[in-house]
C-alpha positions as CSV (number, residue, x, y, z in Angstrom):
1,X,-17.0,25.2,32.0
2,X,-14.0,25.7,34.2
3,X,-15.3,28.8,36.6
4,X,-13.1,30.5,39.0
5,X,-14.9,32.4,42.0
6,X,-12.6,34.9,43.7
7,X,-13.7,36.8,46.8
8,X,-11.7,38.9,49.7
9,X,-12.2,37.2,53.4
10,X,-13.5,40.2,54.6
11,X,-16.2,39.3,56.9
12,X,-19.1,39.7,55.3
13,X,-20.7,37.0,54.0
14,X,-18.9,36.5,50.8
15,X,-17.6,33.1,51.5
16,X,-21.3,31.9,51.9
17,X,-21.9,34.1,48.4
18,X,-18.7,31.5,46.9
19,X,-20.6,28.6,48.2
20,X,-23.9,29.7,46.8
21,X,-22.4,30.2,43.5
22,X,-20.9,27.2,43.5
23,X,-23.2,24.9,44.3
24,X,-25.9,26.4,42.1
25,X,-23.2,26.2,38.8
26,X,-21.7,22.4,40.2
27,X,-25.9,22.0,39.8
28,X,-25.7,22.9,36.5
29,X,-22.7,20.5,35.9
30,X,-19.5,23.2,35.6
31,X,-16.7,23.1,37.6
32,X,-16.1,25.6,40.3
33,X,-13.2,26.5,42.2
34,X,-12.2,28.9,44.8
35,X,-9.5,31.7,45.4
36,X,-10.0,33.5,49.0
37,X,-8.0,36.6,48.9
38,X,-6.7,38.7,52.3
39,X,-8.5,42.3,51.9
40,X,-6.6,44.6,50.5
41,X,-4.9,47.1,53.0
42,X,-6.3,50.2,53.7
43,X,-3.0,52.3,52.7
44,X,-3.1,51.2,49.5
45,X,-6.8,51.5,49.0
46,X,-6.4,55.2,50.0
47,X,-3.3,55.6,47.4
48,X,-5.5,54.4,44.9
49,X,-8.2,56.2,45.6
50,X,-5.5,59.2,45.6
51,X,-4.1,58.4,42.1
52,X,-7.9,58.4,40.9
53,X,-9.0,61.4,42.4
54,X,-5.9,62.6,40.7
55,X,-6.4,61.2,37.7
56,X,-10.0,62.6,37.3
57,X,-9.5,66.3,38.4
58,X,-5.9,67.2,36.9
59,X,-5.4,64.5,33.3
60,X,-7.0,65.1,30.6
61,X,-9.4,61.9,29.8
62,X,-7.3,61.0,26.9
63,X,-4.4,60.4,29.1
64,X,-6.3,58.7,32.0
65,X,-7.8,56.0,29.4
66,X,-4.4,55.7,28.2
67,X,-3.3,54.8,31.4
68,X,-6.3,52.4,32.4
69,X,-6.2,50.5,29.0
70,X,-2.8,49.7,29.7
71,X,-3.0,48.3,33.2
72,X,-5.6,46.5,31.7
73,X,-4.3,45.4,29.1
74,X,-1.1,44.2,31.4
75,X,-2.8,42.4,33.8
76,X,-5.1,40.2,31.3
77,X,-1.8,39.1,29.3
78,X,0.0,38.5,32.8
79,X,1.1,35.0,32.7
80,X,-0.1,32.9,35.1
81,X,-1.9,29.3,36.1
82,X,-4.0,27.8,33.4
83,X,-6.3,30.5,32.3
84,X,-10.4,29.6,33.7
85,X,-13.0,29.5,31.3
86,X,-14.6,32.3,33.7
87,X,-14.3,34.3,36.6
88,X,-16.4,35.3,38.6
89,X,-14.9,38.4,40.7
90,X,-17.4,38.9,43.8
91,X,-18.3,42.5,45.0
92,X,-15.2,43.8,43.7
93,X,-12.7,43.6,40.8
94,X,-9.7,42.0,41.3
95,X,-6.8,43.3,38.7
96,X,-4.4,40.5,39.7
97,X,-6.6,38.0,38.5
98,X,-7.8,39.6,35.2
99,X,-4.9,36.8,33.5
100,X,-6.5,34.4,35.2
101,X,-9.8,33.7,33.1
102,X,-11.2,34.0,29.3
103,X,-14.2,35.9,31.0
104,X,-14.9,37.8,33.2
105,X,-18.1,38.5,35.7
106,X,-18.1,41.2,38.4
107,X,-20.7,40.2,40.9
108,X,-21.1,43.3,42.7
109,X,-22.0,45.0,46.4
110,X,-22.0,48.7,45.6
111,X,-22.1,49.5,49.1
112,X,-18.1,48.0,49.4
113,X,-17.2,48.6,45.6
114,X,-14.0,50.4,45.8
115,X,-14.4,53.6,43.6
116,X,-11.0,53.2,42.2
117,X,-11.5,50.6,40.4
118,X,-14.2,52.1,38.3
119,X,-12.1,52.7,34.9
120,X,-11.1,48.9,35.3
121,X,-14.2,47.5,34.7
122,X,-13.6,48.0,30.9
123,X,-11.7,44.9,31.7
124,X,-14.9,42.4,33.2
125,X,-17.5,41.2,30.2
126,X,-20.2,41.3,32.0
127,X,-21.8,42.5,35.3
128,X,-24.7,40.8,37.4
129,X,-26.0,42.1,39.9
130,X,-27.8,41.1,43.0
131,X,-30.4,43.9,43.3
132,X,-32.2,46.5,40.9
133,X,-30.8,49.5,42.8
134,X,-27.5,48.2,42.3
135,X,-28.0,47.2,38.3
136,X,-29.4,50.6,38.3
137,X,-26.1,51.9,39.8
138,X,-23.6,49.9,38.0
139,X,-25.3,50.8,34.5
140,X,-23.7,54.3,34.7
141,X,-20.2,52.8,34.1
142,X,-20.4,49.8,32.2
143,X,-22.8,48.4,28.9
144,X,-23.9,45.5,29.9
145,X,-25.4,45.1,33.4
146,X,-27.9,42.8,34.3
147,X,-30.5,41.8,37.6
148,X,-29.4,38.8,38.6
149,X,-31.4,38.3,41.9
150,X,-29.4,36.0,44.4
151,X,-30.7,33.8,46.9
152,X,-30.1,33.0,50.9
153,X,-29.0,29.0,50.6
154,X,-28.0,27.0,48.2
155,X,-31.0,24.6,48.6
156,X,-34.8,25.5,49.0
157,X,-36.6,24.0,52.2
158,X,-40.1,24.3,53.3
159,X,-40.4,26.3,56.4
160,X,-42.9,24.9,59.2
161,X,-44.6,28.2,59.9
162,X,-47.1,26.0,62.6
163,X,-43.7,26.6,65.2
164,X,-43.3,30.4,64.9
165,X,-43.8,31.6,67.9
166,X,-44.9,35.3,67.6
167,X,-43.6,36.5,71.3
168,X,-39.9,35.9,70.2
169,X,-38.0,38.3,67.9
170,X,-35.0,37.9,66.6
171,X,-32.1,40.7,65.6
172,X,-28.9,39.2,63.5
173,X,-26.1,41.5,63.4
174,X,-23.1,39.1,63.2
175,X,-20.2,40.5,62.2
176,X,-21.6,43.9,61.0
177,X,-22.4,47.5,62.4
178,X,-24.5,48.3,60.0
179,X,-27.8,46.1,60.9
180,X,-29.0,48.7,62.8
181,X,-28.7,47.4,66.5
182,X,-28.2,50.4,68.5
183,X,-31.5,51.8,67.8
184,X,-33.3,48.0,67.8
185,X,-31.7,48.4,71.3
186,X,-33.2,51.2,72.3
187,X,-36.6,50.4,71.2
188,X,-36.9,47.9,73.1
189,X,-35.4,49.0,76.5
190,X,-38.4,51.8,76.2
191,X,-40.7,48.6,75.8
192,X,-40.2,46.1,78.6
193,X,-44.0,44.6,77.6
194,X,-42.8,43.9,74.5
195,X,-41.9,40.0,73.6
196,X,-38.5,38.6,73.8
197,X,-35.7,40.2,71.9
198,X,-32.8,37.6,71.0
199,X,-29.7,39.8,69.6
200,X,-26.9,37.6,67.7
201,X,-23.9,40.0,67.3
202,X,-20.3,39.6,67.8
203,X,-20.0,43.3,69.1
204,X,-22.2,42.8,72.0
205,X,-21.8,41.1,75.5
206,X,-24.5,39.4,77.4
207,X,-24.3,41.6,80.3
208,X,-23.9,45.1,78.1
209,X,-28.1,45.4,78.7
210,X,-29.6,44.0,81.6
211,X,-33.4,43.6,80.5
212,X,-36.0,40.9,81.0
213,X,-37.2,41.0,77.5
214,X,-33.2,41.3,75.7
215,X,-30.9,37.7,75.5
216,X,-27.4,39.2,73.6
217,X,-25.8,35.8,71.9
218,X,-22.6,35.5,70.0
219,X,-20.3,32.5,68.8
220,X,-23.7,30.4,68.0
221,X,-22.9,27.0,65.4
222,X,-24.9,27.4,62.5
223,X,-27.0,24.3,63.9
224,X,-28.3,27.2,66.9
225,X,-28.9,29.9,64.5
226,X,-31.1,27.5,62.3
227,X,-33.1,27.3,65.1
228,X,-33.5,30.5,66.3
229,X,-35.0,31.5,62.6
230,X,-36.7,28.4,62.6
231,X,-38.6,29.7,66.2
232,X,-38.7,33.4,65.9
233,X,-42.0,35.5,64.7
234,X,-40.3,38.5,64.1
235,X,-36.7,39.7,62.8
236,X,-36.6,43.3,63.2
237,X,-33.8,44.0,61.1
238,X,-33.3,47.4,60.0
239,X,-29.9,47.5,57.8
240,X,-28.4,50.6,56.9
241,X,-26.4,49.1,53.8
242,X,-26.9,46.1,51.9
243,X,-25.1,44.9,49.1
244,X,-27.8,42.4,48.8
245,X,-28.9,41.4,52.2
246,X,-28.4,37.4,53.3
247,X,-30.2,38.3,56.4
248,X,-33.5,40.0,55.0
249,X,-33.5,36.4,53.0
250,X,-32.4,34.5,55.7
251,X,-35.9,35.8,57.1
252,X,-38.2,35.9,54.4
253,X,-36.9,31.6,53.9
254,X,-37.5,30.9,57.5
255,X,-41.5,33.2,57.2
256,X,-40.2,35.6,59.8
257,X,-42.9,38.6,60.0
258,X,-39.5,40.9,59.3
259,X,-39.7,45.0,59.9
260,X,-36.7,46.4,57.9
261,X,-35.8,50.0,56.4
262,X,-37.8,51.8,53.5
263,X,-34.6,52.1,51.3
264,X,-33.3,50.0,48.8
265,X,-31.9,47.3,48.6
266,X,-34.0,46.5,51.6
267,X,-37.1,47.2,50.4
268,X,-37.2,45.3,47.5
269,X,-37.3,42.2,49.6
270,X,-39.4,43.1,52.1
271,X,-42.9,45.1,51.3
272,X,-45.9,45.4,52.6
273,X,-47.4,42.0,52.6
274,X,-44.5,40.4,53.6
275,X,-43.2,43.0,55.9
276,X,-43.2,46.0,57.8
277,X,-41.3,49.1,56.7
278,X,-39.6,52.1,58.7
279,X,-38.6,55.1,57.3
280,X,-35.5,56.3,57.0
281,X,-34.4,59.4,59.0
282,X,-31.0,60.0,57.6
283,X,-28.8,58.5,54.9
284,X,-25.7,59.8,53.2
285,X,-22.9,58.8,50.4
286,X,-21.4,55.3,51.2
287,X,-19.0,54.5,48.5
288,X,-20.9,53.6,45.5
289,X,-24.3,53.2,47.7
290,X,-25.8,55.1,50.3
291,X,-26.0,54.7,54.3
292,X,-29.5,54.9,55.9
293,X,-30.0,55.0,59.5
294,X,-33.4,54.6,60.4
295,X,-35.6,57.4,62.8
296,X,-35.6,55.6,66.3
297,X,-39.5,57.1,66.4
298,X,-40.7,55.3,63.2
299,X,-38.6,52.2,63.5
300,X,-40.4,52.4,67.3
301,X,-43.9,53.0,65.7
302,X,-43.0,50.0,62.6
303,X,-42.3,47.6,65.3
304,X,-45.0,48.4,67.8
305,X,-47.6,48.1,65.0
306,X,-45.8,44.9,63.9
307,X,-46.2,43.2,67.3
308,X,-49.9,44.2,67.4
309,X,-50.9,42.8,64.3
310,X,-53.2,40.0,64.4
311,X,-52.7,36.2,64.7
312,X,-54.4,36.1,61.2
313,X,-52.7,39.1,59.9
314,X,-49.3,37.4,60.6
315,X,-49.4,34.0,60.1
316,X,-50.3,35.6,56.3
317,X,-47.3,37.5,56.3
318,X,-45.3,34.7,57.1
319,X,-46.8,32.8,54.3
320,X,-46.2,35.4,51.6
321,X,-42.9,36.1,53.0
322,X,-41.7,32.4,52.6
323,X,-43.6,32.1,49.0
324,X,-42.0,35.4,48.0
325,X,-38.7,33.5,48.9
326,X,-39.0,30.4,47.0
327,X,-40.0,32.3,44.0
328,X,-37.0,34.5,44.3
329,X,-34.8,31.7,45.0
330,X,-36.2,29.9,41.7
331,X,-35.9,33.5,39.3
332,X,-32.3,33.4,40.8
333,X,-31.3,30.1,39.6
334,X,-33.3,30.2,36.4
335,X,-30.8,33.7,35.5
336,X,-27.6,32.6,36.6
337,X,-28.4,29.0,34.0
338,X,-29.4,31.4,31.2
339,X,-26.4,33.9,32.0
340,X,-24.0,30.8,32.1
341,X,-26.1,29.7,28.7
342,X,-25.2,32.7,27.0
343,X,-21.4,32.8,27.8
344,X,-20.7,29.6,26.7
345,X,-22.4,30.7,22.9
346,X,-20.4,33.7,22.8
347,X,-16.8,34.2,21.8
348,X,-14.4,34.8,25.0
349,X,-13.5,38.6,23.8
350,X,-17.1,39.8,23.4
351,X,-19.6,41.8,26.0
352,X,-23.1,39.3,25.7
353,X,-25.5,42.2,24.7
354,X,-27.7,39.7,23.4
355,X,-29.1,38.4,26.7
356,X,-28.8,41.3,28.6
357,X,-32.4,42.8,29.6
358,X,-33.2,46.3,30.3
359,X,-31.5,47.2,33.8
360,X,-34.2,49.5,34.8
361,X,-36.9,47.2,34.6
């Protein structure tokens, strides 16, 4: 098949999602291409969102599905470039680009899903989704949803758990403000006996904490950041919102011992046994998903009886952590060939029921 992957460059990881995608389907001899889109600006996500709100409090539904089937309808006879066997729209729906394929996937991250585009999703064939909380989400507004899984890499290596080194710990926050680094912060200023802290964010400046046991980084090559998750015992990352969570993977591949937030997503990739978990103090509405923001006193307690576990006790986390990962990584690919399976044996017009399993399971 000829498969389109269309994402917004909007910083958070979705071009490595592309690459993923494509590598795994170019695997499975297709042929991928890509469209990177600039995000859409925030004046007219807010008019949208207006029109919506609109929509759903003062028009009768009659008159709003009469309105949505014909955008709809619009956009998927637009005329265009030669029309892809499939699309692939990642974490949100593109209407532009509903001309642009026979079929359509919607690869969601509920946590940046723009709400307004809920009543177009009449116009994708199928959804797959990266966690269970979010097949469980998406299953409200469309009939057929299905776990996907995703993975952290396109390719599966064997770590060398021999070289972790259990007095390093290791914080990624990138590009995001929602990893939870403030409070990882203050942890471990309270904690000057505790182990090395390395923190990778793009936010932060070398000299913004002045602390024996804290090295702030930014700008590292990808080459440096292997490394570092090649070396590092620990990655205390407590997200507050994950669509999926490349970073929790990025930790569980590499055997990291990782201490992350009692919430979903993030806590169906790391449990007990391959983990440490810290509850969640407060959490509200975040578009389609929900914000948690971990109590600084359990996330303090998680970590202190993380660093105090036993040699033995950690170098088997490490071990189910990376085995939990390759068996993910495998599920994941295994899907996405019997997805792809399934929409080349079903007409282009038609939802594939068939194949879809039960999204709460």
């Amino acid at each position: 098949m000829n498969i389109l992957i269309v994402y917004a460059n909007s910083g958070r990881g979705l071009e490595k999602d592309s690459r993923i995608l494509a590598e795994a389907l170019a695997d499975m001899g297709h042929q991928c291409e890509f469209e990177c889109l600039p995000p859409t600006q925030e004046s007219q996500n807010r008019l949208s969102h207006y029109r919506y709100r609109l929509f759903e409090k003062y028009l009768p539904d009659a008159f709003g599905n009469l309105y949505y089937v014909c955008r709809t309808t619009i956009a998927k006879a637009k005329i265009g470039p030669p029309k892809s066997d499939l699309v692939i729209h990642l974490e949100n729906l593109r209407l532009s680009h509903l001309g642009r394929g026979h079929r359509h996937w919607l690869i969601p991250n509920q946590e940046w899903f723009i709400e307004s585009r809920l009543p177009y999703l009449r116009g994708i064939n199928r959804i797959l989704c990266k966690t269970r909380h979010a097949t469980e989400i998406f299953s409200r507004y469309h009939t057929d949803v299905s776990y996907l899984g995703f993975t952290g890499g396109p390719e599966l290596t064997k770590p060398d758990l021999s070289g972790k080194n259990y007095q390093l710990a290791l914080h990624v926050a990138g590009n995001s403000q929602f990893k939870g680094t403030k409070t990882v912060l203050d942890c471990w200023l309270r904690h000057p006996e505790w182990p090395k802290l390395v923190v990778v964010s793009q936010h932060l400046e070398a000299s913004d904490y002045d602390s024996q046991n804290i090295d702030v980084l930014r700008n590292l090559t990808d080459q440096e950041m292997e490394a570092l998750w090649r070396e590092a015992g620990f990655a205390i990352q407590p997200s507050e919102v994950e669509g999926y969570g490349q970073v929790l993977a990025e930790a569980l591949a590499n055997g990291c011992v990782t201490v992350s937030t009692d919430a979903p997503p993030m806590n169906e990739l790391i449990e007990n046994g391959r983990g440490y978990l810290a509850d969640p103090g407060q959490s509200h509405t975040f578009r389609l998903g929900t914000r948690y923001i971990t109590s600084p006193k359990s996330l303090e307690m998680t970590i202190d009886t993380a660093l105090n576990a036993t040699q033995d006790a950690l170098e088997c986390i490490s071990a189910n952590a990376s085995q939990w990962y390759a068996l993910s990584h495998d599920a994941f690919l295994e899907k996405l060939r019997v997805a792809v399976s399934d929409c080349t044996n079903h007409s282009p017009d038609q939802p594939v029921h068939e194949s879809q399993e039960n999204p709460t399971h």
